[in-house]
N, C-alpha and C positions, 0 to 999 in steps of 0.2 A: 567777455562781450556777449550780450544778449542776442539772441538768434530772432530774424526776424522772423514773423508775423503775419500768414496770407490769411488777411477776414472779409468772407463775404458778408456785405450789409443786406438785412432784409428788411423794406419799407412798409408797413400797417397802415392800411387804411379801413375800416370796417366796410366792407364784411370781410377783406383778403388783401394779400398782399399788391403792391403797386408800383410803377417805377416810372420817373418825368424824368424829363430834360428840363437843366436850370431850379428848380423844386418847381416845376407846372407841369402842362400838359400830358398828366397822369394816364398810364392804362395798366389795367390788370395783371398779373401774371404768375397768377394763382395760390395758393391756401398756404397758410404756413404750419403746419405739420407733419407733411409730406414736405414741402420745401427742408425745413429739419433734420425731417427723418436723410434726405437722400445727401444733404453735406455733413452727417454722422459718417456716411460713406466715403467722401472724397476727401479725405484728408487735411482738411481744413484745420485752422488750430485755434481759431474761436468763430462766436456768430455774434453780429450787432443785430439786433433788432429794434427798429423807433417806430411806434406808432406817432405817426409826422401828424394827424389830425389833432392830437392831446390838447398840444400849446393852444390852437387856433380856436376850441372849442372850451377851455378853460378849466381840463382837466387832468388828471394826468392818466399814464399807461397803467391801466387795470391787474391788480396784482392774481387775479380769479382767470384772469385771460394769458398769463403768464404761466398760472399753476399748471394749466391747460396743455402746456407745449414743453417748459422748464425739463420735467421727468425724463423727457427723449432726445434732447441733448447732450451729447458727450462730451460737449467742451464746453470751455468756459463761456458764459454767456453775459454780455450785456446788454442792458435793457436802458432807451430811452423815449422820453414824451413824458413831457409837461410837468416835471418834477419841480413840487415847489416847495416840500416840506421834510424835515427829518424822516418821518412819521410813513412818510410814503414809500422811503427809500428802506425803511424797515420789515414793509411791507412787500417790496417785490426783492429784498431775497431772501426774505424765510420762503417767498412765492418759487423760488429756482434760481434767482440772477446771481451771478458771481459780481457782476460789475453792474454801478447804475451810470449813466450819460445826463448831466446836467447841461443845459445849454441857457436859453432866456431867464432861467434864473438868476442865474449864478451874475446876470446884469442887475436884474432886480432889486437883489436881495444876496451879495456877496459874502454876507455872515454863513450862508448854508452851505457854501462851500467847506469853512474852517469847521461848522456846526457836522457835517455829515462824515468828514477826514478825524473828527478826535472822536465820534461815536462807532464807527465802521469800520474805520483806516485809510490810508491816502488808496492803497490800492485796490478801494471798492470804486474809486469817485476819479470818474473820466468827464473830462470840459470839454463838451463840444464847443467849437467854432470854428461858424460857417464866415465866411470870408467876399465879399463883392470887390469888383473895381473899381474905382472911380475916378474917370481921369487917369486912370494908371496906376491910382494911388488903392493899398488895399485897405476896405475896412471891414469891420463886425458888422455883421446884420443879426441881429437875433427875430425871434416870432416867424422861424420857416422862410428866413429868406427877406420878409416883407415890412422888416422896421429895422432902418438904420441906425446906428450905433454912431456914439464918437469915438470909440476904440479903437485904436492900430492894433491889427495882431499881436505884433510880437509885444508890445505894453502890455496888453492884456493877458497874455498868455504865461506874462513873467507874474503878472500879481496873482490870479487865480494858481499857480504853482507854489507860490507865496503863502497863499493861505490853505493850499494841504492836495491842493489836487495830483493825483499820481498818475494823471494821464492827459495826455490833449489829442481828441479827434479834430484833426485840423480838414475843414472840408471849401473846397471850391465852389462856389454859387454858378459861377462863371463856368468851369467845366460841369458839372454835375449833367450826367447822360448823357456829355457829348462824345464819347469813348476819342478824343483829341488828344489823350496825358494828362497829367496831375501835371499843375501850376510849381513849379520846380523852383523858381525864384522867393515863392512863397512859404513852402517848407524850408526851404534854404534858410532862410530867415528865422522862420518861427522855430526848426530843430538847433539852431545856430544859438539862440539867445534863454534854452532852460534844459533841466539837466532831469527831466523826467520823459519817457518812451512817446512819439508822436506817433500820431497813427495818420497816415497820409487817405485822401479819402475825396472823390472829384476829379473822374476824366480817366481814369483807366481804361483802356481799351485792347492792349496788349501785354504781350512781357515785358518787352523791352521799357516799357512805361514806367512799369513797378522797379526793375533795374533802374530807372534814372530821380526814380520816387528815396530810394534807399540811398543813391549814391549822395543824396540831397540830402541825407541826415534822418532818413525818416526811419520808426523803429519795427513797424509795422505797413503794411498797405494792404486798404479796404477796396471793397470791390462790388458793384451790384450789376450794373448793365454787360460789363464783360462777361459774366457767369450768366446772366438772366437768357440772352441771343446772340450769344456768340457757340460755339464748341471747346472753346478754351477752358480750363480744370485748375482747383487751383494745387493739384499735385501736379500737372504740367506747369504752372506758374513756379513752385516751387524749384524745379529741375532746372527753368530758365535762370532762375536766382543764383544757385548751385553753380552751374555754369557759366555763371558771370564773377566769381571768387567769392558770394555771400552765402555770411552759416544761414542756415535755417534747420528748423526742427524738421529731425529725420525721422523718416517711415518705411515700408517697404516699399513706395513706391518711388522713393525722390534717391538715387544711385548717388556716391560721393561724386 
């Protein structure tokens, strides 16, 4: 059984890092190199990092801006924003990334999924998606939230796994910075229907959260507003996991 997975997310916006509720109402919360450097410290067992502007601006996340930061991370690291091409994905990990994050592509232009999984491997190529309500009902949003999709999750999450992808960040639009819990029905669903690691990701706010995030199937849970203003660690996240009968990758900080 694979041991889960505490990752904090760190959101890019030029010049520094950034964190909204819902993907809006953005504010600061300081530089990502020191952000880096200080979850080398806390135990974490990887970092996501997106620069969220890429998509919206028609570019993707700079592999010069990667190189930058890449060296001083001790985990694995994935990178996402605006990935549209093999060529880029080439480019940001010889840049440092262990893993790249495709999201509104992978709508676009679904060949780059299979295209990026037989040049790199499934386990470089994680599929973001982000997730809305509507009526109750969930769907794809791709372009940061702001262009609906006809995609149901779980359809779409079984075909991109289909075509090579070895990872799915499944994220809440709906929760995102409201520290309320991760949408539990909705992992339920999307870890329920493919047999590659979900990373649960949208509304974290406590332990107990990510406990009911995992118990839902999920193989990993991400985390940004919890860590960003709160006091909560994710070696104390870990301990709660612990605690509640799930492995997780041991350190000296996290007691059987």
């Amino acid at each position: 059984m694979l041991k889960v997975r505490v990752i904090p997310t760190l959101l890019w916006r030029n010049p520094g890092l950034v964190k909204g509720v819902r993907f809006d109402s953005w504010r600061r919360v300081g530089t990502i190199l020191p952000a880096v450097k200080v979850y080398n410290a806390r135990d974490v067992d990887e970092l996501i990092v997106v620069d969220i502007g890429a998509t919206r601006e028609d570019r993707t996340a700079d592999a010069q801006w990667v190189g930058s930061f890449a060296p001083f991370c001790f985990v694995p690291l994935t990178i996402g924003g605006g990935i549209t091409h093999a060529v880029q994905i080439s480019g940001l990990l010889h840049a440092g990334a262990d893993k790249v994050s495709v999201g509104t592509a992978a709508y676009e232009q679904p060949g780059l999924v299979e295209e990026a999984a037989r040049r790199f491997g499934s386990q470089c190529v994680v599929v973001s998606i982000d997730v809305t309500r509507e009526s109750g009902r969930p769907l794809c949003v791709a372009r940061s939230g702001t262009q609906p999709t006809s995609r149901g999750p779980v359809e779409w999450a079984r075909e991109v796994v289909e075509r090579g992808a070895g990872e799915i960040l499944l994220t809440s639009v709906d929760r995102d910075g409201t520290m309320e819990g991760y949408d539990v029905p909705l992992i339920e669903a999307v870890a329920g229907a493919v047999d590659v690691p979900v990373i649960a990701s949208g509304g974290a706010g406590n332990y107990r959260h990510m406990v009911e995030a995992v118990q839902a199937g999920a193989s990993a849970v991400a985390a940004a507003s919890m860590f960003h203003f709160t006091e909560q660690t994710p070696a104390e996240a870990k301990k709660a996991l612990a605690a509640a009968g799930i492995s997780v990758r041991r350190n000296v900080m996290v007691e059987a």
